[in-house]
N, C-alpha and C positions, 0 to 999 in steps of 0.2 A: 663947759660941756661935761655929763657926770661920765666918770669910763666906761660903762658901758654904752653908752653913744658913742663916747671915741673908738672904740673895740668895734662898732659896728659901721662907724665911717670906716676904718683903715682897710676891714675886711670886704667892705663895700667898693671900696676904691680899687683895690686888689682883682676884684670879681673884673671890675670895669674893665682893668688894665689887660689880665688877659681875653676878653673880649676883644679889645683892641688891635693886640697883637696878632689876635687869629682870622679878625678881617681883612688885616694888612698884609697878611700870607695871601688870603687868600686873593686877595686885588691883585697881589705880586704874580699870579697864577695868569690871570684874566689878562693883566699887561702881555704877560708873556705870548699867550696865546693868539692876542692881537695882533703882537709883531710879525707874527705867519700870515698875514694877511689874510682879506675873506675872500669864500669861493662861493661862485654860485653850485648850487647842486639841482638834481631833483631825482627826488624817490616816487617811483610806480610803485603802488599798492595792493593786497589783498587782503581782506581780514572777515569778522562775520559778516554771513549775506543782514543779520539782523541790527548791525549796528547803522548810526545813520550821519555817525562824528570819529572822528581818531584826534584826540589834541598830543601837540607836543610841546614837549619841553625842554630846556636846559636840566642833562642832569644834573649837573655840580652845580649851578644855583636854586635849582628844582622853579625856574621860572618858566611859567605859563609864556611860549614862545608864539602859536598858530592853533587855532581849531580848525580841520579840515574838513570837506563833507566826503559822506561817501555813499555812492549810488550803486543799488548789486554789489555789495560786496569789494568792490573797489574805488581805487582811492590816486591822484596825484596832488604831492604835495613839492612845488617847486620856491626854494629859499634863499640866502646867503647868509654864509658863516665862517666865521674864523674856522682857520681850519686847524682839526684834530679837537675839536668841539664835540663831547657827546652828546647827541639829541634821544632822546627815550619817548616813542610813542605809544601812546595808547589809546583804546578802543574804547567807547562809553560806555561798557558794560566793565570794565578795570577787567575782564578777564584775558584779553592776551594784550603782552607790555615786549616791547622789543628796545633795543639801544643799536645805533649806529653811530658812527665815525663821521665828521667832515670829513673828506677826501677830495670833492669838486668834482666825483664820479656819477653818473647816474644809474641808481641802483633800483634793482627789481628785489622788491619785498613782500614774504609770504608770511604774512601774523600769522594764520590757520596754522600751516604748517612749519613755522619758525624756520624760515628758509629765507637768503638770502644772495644776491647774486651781481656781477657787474661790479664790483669795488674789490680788488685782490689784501685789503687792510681789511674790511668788513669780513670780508669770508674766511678768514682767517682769524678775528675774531668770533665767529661764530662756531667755526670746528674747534678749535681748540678746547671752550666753553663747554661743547658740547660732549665730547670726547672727555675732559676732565671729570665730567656728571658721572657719565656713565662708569668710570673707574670706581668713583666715589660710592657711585649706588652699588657696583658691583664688589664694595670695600674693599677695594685696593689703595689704598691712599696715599702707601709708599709708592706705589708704579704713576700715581696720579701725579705726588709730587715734584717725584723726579722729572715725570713729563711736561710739567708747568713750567720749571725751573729751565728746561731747555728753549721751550717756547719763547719764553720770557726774554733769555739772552738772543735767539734769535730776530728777535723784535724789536731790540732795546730803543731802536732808533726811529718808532711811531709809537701810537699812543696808545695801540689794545694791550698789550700789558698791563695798564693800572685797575682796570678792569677785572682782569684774570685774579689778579693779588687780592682786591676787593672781594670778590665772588670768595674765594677758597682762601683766603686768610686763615682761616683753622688748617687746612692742609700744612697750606707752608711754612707754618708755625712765627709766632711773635718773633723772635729775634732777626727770623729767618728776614722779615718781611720789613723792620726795620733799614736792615744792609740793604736789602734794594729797594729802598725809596733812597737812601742815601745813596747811590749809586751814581755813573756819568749816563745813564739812560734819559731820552729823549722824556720817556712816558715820566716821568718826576717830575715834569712842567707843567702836566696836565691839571689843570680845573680839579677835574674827576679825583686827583690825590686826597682832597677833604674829606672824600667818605672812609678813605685808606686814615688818615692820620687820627679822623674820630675815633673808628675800634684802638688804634694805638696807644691814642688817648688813657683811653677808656680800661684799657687793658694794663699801663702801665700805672693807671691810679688802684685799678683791683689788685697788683703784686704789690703795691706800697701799704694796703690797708690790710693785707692779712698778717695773721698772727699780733695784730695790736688791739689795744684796749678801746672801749667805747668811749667817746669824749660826752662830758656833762653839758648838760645845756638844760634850758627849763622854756616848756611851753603850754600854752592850756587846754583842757577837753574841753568838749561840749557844752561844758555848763559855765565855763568860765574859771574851773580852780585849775592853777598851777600844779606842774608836776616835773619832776627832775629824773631823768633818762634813768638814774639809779633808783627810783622805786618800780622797776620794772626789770631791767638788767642786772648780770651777775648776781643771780640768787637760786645758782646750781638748775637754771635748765637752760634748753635750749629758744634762744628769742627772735625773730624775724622784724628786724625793723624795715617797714615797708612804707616807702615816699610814693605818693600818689597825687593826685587833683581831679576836682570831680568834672574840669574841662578837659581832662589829658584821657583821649579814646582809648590808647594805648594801657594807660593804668586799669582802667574798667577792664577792658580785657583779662587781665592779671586778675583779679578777684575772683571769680570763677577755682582757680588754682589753690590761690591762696585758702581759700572756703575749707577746700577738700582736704588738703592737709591741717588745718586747724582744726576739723570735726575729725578727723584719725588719730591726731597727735594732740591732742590737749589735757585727753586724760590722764597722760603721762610728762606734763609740766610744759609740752610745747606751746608758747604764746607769741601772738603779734601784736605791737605797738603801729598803729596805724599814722604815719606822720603825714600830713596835708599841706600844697604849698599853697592851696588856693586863699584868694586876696577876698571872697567875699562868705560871708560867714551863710548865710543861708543859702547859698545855693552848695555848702559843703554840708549843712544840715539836711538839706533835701536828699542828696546824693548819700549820707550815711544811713536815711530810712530807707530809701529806695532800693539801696541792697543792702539791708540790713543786716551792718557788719557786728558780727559777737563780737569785736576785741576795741579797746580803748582807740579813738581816733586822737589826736593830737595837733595844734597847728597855734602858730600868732599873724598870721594872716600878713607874713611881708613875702609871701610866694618867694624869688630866687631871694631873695636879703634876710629870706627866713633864718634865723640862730641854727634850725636843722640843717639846710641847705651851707650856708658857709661852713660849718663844722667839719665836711667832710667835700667841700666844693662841688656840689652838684646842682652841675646845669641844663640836665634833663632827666625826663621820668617815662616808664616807670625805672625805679634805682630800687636795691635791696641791698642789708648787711646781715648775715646769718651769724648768731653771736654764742658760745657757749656756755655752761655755767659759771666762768669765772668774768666773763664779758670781754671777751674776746674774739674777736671779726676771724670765723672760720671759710666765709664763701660772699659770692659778691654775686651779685645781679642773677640770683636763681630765678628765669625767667620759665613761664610753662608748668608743664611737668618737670623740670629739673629738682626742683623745690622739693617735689616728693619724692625723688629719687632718691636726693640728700637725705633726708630726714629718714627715709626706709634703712639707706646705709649705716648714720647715726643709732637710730633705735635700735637697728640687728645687731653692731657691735655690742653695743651694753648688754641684749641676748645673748651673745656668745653665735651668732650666726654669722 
């Protein structure tokens, strides 16, 4: 085997491995929750008079659990489930999504008006949630936080806290939110902790990747020549390397953004390197005329096993590394408008603004 095969088995295996380990959390979850034994439940409904479905789901496996109908505007949906199970339903228009708690209660549910009633864990879920918002939108964040932080401990011992941590994780800040998942609280068995431990994930691979250098790797454009991550990077500007696929809805989104700050900032050396994880070459040909991107697309067509994707272990998209001119990783997953914020801030210092 030549080493570069081996280099791409061991990194390959590695990928595996943690996949493995993060199923196995997460089944460890699902046991748990199973031990609590299941409850029968059943939620009375209201939602639009124009919908004519509400399907639910598991939210921490996001499995499709019941489609329910609904006539006028209302809806009963009677089940069993482990309990302290989140269920998230929603309306066939995706316009109102609500989550509730196993509890073996029967609750009265208002989608219309995001109300909830009959479950003393749900409704206390709900206000808290709700009360948190409005601090937020009323930016108070420190009054928000503090008041989560209390919720939280007053809770420990059911499951709407992971929730709360979930929702307002930028509130209660990365470290914050670490210590209490690590914590002896009830809610740290819940299912629902994998959307918690993904941003932690996620967040604690972005503080590892700033202030370092770009890694080399070589992949080919459009026509088939090869190209090395340094005929592009560290050549005194600013560069966006942006991971995409042209089956990833979420990346399409991103383009839009990306567009706008590339037509403002290009004149002045800002460029993006478009990396692609998709596995088939013409439908990433299609998708590069379709929104016909100004900047070099790049990809070798092994999608997660791609040389891009091991380099910096990314196992989802959209991802970005915002790079300077010496090639060095300044920001991580400018998603939105962030992207242009950055680049406004960048540009204005060098102005003296």
């Amino acid at each position: 085997m030549k080493r570069s095969g081996m280099i791409r088995f061991m990194l390959t295996e590695r990928q595996s491995m943690k996949r493995l380990v993060y199923f196995t959390l997460t089944m460890f979850f699902v046991l748990i929750a199973q031990a609590a034994g299941k409850q029968n439940f059943t939620i009375s409904g209201k939602t639009l008079s124009s919908s004519h479905k509400v399907v639910v789901y598991d939210f921490a496996l996001h499995e499709l659990l019941e489609t329910v109908t609904v006539k006028d505007g209302a809806f009963t949906y009677t089940g069993s489930g482990y309990a302290g199970t989140y269920l998230e339903l929603i309306d066939e228009h995706g316009k109102k999504s609500n989550l509730i708690i196993i509890d073996g209660e029967e609750l009265s549910l208002d989608m219309v008006n995001d109300k909830i009633s009959g479950s003393p864990i749900n409704e206390e879920l709900y206000y808290v949630s709700h009360k948190a918002y409005e601090l937020h939108h009323d930016k108070k964040d420190s009054e928000a936080r503090s008041y989560l932080l209390e919720r939280i401990e007053a809770n420990k011992n059911n499951m709407a806290p992971v929730y709360w941590i979930y929702r307002y994780y930028h509130i209660l800040g990365h470290e914050t939110v670490k210590d209490l998942m690590k914590g002896a609280g009830r809610y740290t068995h819940s299912t629902a902790r994998k959307h918690v431990d993904r941003i932690t994930a996620r967040i604690d691979l972005e503080n590892a990747l700033l202030g370092k250098p770009f890694k080399e790797f070589t992949l080919k454009d459009l026509t088939g020549a090869k190209h090395k991550m340094s005929e592009y990077i560290g050549k005194g500007n600013y560069v966006l390397m942006d991971y995409w696929a042209s089956w990833c809805s979420s990346s399409i989104l991103e383009i839009p953004y990306i567009k706008s700050a590339y037509e403002q900032y290009h004149s002045r050396g800002f460029n993006v390197v478009g990396i692609s994880l998709d596995e088939d070459k013409k439908k990433l040909l299609s998708a590069a005329i379709k929104y016909n991107l100004p900047w070099v697309t790049l990809c070798d067509f092994y999608k997660w096993d791609s040389a891009a994707a091991l380099a910096y272990d990314v196992h989802s998209i959209p991802f970005n590394l915002l790079l300077d001119g010496e090639g060095k990783i300044i920001a991580v997953n400018l998603r939105g408008k962030a992207l242009g914020r950055k680049l406004k801030e960048l540009y204005g210092r060098e102005d003296g603004k």
